[in-house]
C-alpha positions in Angstrom: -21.8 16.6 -0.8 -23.4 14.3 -3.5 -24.6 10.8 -2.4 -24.1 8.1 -5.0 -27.3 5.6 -4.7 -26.3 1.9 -3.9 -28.6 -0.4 -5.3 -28.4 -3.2 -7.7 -30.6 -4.7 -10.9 -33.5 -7.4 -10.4 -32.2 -10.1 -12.3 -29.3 -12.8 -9.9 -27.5 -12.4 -13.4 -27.6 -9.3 -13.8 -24.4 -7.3 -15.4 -23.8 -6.4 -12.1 -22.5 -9.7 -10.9 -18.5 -10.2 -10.0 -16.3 -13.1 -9.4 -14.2 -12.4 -7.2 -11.3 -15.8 -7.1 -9.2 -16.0 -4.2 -5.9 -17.7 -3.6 -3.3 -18.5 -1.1 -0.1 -17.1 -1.4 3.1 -18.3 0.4 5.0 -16.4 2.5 8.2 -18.5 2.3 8.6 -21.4 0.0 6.7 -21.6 -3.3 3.6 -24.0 -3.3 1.6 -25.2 -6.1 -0.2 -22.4 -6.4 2.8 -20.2 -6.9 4.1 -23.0 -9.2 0.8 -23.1 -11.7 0.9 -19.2 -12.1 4.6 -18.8 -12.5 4.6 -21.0 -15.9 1.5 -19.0 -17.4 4.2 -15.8 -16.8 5.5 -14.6 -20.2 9.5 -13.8 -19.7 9.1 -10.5 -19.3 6.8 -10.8 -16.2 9.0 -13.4 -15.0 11.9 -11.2 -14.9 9.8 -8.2 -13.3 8.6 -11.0 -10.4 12.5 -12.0 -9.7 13.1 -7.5 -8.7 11.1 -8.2 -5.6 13.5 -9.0 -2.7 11.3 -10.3 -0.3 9.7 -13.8 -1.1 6.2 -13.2 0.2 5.5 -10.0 -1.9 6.8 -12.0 -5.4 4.5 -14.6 -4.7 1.7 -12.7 -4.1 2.8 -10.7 -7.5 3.4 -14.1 -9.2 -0.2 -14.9 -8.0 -1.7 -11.9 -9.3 -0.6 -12.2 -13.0 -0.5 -15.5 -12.9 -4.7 -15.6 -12.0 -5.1 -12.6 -13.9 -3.7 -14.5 -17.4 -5.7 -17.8 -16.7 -8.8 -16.3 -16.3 -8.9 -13.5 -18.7 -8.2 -16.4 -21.1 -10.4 -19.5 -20.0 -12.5 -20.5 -23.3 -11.7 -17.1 -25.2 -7.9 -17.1 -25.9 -4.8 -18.6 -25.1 -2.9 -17.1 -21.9 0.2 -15.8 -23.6 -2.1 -13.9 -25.6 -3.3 -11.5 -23.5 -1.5 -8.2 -23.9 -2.0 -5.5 -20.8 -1.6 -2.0 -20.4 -1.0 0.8 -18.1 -3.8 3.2 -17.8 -2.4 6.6 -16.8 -2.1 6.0 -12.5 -0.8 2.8 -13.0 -4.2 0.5 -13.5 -3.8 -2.7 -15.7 -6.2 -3.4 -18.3 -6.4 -5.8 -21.3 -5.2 -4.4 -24.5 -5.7 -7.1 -26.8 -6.9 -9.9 -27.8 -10.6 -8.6 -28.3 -12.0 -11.7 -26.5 -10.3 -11.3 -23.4 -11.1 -7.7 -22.8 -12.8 -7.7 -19.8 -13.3 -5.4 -16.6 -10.5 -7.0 -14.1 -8.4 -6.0 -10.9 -5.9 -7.6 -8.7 -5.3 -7.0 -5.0 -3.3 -8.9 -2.5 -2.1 -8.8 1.2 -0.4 -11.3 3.9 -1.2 -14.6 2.6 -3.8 -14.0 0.1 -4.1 -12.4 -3.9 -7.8 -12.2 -4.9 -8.7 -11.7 -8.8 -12.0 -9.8 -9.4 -13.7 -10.0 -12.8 -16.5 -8.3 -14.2 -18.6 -6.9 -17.7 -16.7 -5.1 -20.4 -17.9 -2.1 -19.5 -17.7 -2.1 -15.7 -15.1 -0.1 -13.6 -13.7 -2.4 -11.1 -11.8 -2.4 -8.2 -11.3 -4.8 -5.8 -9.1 -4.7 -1.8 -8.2 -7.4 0.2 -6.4 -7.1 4.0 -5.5 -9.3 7.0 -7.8 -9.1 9.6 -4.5 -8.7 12.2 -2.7 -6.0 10.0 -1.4 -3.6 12.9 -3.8 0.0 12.1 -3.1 3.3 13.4 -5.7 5.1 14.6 -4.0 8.4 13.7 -3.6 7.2 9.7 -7.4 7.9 9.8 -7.1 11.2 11.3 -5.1 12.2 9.0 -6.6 10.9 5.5 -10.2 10.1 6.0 -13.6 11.8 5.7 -14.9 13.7 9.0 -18.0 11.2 8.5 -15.9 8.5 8.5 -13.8 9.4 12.0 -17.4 9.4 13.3 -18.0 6.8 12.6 -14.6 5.0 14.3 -15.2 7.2 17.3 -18.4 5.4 17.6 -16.5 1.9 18.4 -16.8 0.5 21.8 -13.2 -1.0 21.4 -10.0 -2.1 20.3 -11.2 -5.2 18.0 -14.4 -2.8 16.8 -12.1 0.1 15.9 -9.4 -2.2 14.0 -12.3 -3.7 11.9 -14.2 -1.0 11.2 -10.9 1.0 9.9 -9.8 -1.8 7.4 -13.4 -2.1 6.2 -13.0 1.6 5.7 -9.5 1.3 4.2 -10.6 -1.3 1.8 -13.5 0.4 0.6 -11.8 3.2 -0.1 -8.9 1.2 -1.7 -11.6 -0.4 -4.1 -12.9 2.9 -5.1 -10.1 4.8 -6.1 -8.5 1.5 -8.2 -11.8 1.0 -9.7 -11.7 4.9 -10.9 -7.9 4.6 -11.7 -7.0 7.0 -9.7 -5.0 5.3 -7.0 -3.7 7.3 -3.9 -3.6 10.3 -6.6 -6.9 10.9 -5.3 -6.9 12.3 -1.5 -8.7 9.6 0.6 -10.8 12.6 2.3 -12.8 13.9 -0.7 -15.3 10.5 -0.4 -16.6 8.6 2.4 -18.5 5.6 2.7 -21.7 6.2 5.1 -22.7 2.8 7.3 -19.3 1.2 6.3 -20.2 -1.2 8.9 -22.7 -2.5 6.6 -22.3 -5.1 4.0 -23.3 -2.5 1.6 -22.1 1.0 2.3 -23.2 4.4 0.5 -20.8 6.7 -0.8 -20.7 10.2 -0.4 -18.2 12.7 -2.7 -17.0 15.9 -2.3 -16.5 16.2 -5.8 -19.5 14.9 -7.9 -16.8 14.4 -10.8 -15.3 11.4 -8.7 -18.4 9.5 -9.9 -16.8 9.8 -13.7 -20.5 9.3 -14.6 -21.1 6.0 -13.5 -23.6 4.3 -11.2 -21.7 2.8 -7.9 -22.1 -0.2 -6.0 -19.9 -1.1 -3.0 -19.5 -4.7 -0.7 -17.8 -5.7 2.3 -17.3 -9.4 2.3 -14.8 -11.8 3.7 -13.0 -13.9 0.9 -11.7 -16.5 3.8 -11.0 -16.6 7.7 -8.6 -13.3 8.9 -9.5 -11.2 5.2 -12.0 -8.2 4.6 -11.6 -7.6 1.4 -14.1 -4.9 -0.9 -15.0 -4.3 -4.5 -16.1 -1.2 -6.4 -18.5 -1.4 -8.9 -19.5 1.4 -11.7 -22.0 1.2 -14.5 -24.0 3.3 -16.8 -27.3 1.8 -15.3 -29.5 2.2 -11.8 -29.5 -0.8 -9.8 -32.7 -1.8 -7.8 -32.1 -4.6 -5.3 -29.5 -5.2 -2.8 -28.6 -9.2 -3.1 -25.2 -9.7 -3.1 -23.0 -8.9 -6.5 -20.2 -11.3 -5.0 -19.3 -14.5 -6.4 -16.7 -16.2 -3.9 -14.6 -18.9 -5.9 -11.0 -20.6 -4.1 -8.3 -20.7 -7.4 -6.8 -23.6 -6.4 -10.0 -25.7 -6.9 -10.0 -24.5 -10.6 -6.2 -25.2 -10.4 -6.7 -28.7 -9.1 -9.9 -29.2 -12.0 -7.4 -28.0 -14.4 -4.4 -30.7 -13.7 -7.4 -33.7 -13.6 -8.4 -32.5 -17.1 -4.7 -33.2 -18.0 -4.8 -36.7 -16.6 -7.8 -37.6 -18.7 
């Protein structure tokens, strides 16, 4: 089993650093969030978003993009410019223009999309979750880590156990979209030690999992009733543990945005 360290450089700005931008997302009626994001949509996208049947999952896709595009582009290109691509598994990354290529990932759930950014050269992955999904303890018995069913054994109850398993879940969500992967890669071949830590350790069976990189993991809530993760790789040894996580609500950029049109 190969433990991945989980430390972070000296400097607050270090490369390290990610913003992670949250936003709600309606579950019914479009609001203005779903309205702003929807007209940064090239046609295409637009025509992808109308396939989903249920309203609540195209406005959380609508969201996505729609975040994704504005800031990918903010004071480097316009939005329309920004050309993704599919990596292999399914990942999104930005093809062109040169300006805007930049380590991103999406992730959404009930009533919230959060858009994670980081360095050029960083893998990221990012996982968001309602605090009230319904879990089943057996999903974990099935598909994570003996360490990690430990550690879920360990709860005193209900409430502890839920928590603990979408902490778990999200972490290990993070991981596998920061590496590309997706579910392609069997949830039991790494665990995260302490997961009921801010800052969790990862263990892999596999030492190739690592793709050569240097991993940082956090647990943080976006807003009240989310835990949400992100996944960080770099080339580089971090040294401190202060918090990579920069916590910023879209809408207040979207509402900055529409006063800079009135001016």
């Amino acid at each position: 089993m190969t433990i991945m360290p989980n430390m972070q450089s000296e400097s607050p700005t270090s490369s390290v650093a990610i913003e992670v931008w949250h936003a709600p997302a309606a579950s019914d009626v479009p609001g203005p969030t779903e309205s702003f994001c929807e007209r940064l949509l090239l046609d295409e996208e637009k025509v992808r978003a109308d396939r989903f049947r249920v309203a609540s999952a195209r406005h959380q896709h609508v969201v996505g993009r729609g975040m994704a595009r504005a800031l990918l582009s903010r004071g480097r290109c316009e939005s329309r410019e920004i050309d993704f691509r599919l990596l292999d598994h399914g990942k999104p990354i930005v093809q062109s223009p040169e300006a805007a290529c930049r380590a991103f990932n999406v992730a959404h759930t009930k009533g919230l999309v959060l858009c994670g950014l980081g360095g050029r050269e960083q893998w990221l992955g990012v996982d968001v979750e309602w605090i009230d999904r319904r879990t089943d303890p057996d999903l974990a018995r099935r598909y994570f880590a003996p360490a990690e069913i430990q550690q879920l054994d360990a709860t005193r109850n209900a409430d502890e156990h839920r928590e603990l398993f979408l902490k778990l879940w999200t972490l290990k969500e993070a991981f596998i979209k920061a590496i590309g992967t997706g579910l392609y890669t069997p949830l039991d071949q790494f665990a995260f030690e302490d997961a009921a830590s801010e800052q969790p350790r990862l263990t892999l069976a596999d030492p190739k999992l690592a793709r050569g990189k240097v991993w940082r993991f956090e647990s943080f809530v976006p807003r009240d009733g989310f835990v949400a993760a992100v996944a960080v790789g770099e080339t580089e040894t971090f040294t401190t543990n202060d918090s990579m996580v920069r916590l910023t609500a879209f809408e207040e950029w979207i509402a900055g945005q529409s006063e800079s049109d009135r001016r």
